[in-house]
C-alpha positions as CSV (number, residue, x, y, z in Angstrom):
1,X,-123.1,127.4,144.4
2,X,-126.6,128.8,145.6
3,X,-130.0,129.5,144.7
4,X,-129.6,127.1,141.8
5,X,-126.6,128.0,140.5
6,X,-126.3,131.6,141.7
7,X,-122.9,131.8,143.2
8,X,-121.1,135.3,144.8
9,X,-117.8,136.1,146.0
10,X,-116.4,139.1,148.2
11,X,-112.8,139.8,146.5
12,X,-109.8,141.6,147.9
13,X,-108.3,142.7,144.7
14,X,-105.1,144.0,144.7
15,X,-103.1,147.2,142.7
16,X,-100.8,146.2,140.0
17,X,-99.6,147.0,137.0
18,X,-99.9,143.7,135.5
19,X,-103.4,142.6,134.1
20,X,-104.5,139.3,136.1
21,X,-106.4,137.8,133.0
22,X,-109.2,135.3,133.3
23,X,-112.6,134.3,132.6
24,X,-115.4,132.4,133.4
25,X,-118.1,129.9,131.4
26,X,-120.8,132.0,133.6
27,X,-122.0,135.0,133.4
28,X,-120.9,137.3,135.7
29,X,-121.9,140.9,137.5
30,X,-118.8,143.0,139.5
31,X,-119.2,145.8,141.8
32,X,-117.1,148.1,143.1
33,X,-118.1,147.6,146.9
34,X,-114.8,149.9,148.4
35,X,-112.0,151.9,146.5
36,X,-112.3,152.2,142.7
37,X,-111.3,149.3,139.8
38,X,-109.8,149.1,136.6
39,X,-111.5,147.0,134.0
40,X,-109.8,145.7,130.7
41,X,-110.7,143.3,128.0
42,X,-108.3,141.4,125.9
43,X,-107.1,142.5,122.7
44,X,-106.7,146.3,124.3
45,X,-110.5,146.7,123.2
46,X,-111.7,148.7,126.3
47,X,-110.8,150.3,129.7
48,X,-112.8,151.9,131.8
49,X,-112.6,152.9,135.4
50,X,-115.3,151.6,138.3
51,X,-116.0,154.1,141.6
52,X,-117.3,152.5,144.2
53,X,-120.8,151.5,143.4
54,X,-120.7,151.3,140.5
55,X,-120.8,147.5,138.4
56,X,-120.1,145.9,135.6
57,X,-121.6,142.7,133.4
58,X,-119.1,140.4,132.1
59,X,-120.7,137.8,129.3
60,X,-119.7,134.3,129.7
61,X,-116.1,133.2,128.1
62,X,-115.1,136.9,128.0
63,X,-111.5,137.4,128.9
64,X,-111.1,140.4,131.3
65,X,-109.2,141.9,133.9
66,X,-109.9,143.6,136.9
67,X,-107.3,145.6,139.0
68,X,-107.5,148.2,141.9
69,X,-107.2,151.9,140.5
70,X,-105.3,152.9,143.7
71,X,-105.3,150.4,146.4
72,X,-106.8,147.5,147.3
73,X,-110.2,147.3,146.7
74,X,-113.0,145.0,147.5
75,X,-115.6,143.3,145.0
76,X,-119.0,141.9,145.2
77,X,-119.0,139.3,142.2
78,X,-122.0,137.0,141.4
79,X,-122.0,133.9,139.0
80,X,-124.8,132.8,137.2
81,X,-125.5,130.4,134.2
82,X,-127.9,132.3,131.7
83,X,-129.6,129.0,131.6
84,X,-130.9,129.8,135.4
85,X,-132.7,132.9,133.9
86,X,-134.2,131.7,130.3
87,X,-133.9,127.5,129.9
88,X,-132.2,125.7,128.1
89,X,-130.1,126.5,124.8
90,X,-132.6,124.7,122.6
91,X,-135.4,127.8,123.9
92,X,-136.6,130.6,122.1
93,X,-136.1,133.2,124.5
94,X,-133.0,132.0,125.2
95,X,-131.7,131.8,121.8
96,X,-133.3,135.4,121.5
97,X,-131.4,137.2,124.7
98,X,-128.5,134.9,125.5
99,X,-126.7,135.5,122.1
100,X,-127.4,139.2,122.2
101,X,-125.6,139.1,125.5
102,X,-122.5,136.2,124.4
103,X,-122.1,138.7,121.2
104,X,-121.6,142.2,123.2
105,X,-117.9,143.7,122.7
106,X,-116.6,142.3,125.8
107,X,-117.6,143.5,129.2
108,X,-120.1,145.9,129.8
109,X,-120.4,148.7,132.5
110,X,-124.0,149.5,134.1
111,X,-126.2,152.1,135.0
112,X,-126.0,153.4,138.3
113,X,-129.6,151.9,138.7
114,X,-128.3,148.5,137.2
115,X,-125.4,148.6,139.4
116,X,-127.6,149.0,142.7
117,X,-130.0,146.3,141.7
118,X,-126.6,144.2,140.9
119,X,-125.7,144.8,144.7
120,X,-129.4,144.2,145.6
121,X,-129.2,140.8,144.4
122,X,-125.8,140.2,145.5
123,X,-127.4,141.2,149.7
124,X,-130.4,139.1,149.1
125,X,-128.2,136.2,148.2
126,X,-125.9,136.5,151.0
127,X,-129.3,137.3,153.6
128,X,-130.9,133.7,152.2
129,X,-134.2,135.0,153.7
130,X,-137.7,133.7,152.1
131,X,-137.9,133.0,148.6
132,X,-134.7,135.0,148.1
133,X,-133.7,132.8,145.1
134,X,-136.7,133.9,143.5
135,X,-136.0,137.6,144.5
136,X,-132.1,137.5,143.6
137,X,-133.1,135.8,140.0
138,X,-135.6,138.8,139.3
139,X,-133.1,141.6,140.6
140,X,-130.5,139.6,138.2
141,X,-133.3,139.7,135.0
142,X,-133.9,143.4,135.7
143,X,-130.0,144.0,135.3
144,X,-129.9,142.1,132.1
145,X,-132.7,144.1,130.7
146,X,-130.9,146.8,131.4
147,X,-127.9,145.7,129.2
148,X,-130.0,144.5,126.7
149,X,-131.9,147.6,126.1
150,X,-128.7,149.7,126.4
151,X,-126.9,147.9,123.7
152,X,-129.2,146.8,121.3
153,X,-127.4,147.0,117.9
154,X,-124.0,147.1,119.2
155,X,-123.1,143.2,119.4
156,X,-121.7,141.4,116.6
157,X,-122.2,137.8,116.0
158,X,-118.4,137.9,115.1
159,X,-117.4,138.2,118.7
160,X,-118.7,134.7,119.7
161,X,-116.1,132.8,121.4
162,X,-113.8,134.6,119.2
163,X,-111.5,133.5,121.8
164,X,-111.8,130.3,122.2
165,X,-108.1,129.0,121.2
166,X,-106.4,131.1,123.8
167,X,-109.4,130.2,126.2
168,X,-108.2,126.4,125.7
169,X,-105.0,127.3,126.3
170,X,-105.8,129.4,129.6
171,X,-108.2,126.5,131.1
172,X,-104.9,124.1,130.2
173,X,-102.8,126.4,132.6
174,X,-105.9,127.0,135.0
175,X,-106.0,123.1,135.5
176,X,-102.0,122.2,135.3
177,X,-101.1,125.3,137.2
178,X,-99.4,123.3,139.8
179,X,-97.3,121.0,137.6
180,X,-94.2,121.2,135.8
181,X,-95.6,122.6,132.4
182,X,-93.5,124.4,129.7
183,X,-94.2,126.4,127.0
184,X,-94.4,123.3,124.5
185,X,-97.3,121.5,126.5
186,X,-99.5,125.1,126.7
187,X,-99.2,125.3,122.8
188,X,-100.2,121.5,122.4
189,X,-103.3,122.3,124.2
190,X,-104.2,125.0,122.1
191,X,-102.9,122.9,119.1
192,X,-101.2,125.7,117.5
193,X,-96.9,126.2,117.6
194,X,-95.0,127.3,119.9
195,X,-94.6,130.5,117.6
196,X,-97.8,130.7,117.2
197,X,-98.5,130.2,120.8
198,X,-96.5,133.0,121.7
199,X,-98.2,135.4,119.5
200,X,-101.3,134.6,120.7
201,X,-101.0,135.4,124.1
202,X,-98.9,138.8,123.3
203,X,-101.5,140.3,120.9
204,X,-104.7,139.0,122.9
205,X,-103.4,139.6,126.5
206,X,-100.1,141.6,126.4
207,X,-98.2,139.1,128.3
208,X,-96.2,135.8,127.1
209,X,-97.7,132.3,128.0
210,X,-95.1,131.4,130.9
211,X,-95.5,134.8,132.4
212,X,-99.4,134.4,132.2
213,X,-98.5,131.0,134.2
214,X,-96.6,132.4,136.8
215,X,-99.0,135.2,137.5
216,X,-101.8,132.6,137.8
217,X,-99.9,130.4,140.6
218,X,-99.0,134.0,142.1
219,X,-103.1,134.8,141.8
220,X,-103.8,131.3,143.3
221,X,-101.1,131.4,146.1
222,X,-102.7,134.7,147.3
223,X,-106.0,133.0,148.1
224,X,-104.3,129.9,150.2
225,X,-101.8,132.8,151.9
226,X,-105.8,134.0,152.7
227,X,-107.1,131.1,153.8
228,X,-105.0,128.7,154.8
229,X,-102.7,128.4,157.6
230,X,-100.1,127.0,155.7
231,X,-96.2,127.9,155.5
232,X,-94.9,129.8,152.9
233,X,-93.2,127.2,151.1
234,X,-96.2,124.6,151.4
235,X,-97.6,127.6,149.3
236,X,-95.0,127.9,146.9
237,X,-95.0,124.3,146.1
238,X,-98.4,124.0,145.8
239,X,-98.9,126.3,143.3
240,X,-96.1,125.3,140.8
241,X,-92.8,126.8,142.4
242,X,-89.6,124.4,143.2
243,X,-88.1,126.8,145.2
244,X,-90.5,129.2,148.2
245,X,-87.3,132.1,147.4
246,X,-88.5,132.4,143.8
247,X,-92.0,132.3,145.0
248,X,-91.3,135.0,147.5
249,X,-89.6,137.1,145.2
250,X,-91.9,136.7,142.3
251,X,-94.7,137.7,144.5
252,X,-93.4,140.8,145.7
253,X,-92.6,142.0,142.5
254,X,-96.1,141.3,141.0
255,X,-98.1,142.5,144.2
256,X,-95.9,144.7,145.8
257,X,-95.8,143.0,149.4
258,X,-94.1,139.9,150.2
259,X,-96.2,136.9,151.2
260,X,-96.3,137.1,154.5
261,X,-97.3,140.8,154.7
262,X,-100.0,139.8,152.5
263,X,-101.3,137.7,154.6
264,X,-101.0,139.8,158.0
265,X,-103.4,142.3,156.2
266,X,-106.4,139.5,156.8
267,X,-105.2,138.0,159.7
């Protein structure tokens, strides 16, 4: 974290035709930075497409997805409590703005002006010049205005952490990822069946629970075969596989490059 709880990320995201689902307890800002993106929200609610430049706000707790349209594509991300911006929860304003924005439809694209001031405040964070937490928390309220304005009338208190069964049952695999879980321990955490466990994650996210699981070690295997010099099969075990030929062959499939040649492209 920086500039009191501003964080940013620059993202190699890869093409696939499998959604990498996730989500975050901040809010969050994503631009396009090189190549175009795909952006989905759970429950097959929207898709839209991101050129380069071009951003989008993702409320806090929202599931989403982004994927390259065509090829690998790089992000700018920032993170941000809305509690930075407008106080605590107990505050007017902040009972006035931040459950306009925790009630929009899921993600949200911006206006090419939003978008720039997005990657504005993404620059000034990395730079760390002068007063540049002050700056970067200003660009970041102008971009929420933005939003704001643009969808006033359209949230719906409904959506509120509408998610929040699956959500307990994605942190479970987020924080277990490397163990031996099954199916049976992912449902306990969301304290529903297995039946019902399995319906969950196919009508919300497409996908069944074990699959979402191996995607996730896949997703967090890419970022040690990024930076890390560990073997392969360090790797695989780290993540949650017994055996590195799975591993391998499960990462090709999803990513369409095998493990090494993954890593070779940031050597």
């Amino acid at each position: 974290m920086i500039g009191h709880g501003m964080s940013i990320e620059e993202k190699t995201i890869g093409e696939s035709a499998e959604s990498s689902w996730d989500f975050s307890d901040e809010a969050e800002f994503i631009v396009a930075y090189r190549s175009s993106l795909r952006v989905l929200a759970a429950d097959g609610f929207q898709a839209f497409t991101l050129r380069e430049g071009e951003g989008v706000f993702i409320p806090p707790r929202t599931i989403s997805s982004v994927i390259a349209s065509e090829r690998s594509a790089i992000i700018h991300k920032i993170s941000f409590p809305l509690s930075i911006l407008w106080g605590d929860a107990e505050s007017m304003i902040y009972k006035k703005y931040s459950e306009a924005l925790l009630a929009l439809h899921g993600a949200v694209s911006l206006s090419q002006s939003a978008a720039a001031n997005a990657e504005k405040a993404y620059c000034v964070l990395c730079e760390k010049n002068y007063c540049y937490e002050i700056i970067a928390r200003n660009l970041i309220s102008s971009v929420l205005v933005t939003v704001l304005t643009e969808n006033e009338g359209t949230s719906s208190s409904g959506k509120m952490f509408s998610n929040e069964r699956i959500i307990r049952m994605m942190t479970f695999i987020k924080e277990h990822y490397s163990q031996n879980i099954k199916l049976q321990d992912i449902a306990a955490a969301g304290n529903v069946s297995e039946r019902e466990c399995l319906r969950s994650f196919r009508k919300t996210l497409g996908t069944s629970p074990v699959h979402y699981l191996i995607s996730y070690r896949l997703s967090e295997g890419t970022k040690l075969l990024e930076n890390s010099t560990l073997q392969v099969a360090e790797i695989s075990y780290r993540v949650g596989f017994d055996n590195p030929a799975h591993f391998s062959r499960s990462f090709k499939s999803l990513y369409g490059f095998s493990p090494s040649k993954w890593r070779s492209r940031f050597l």
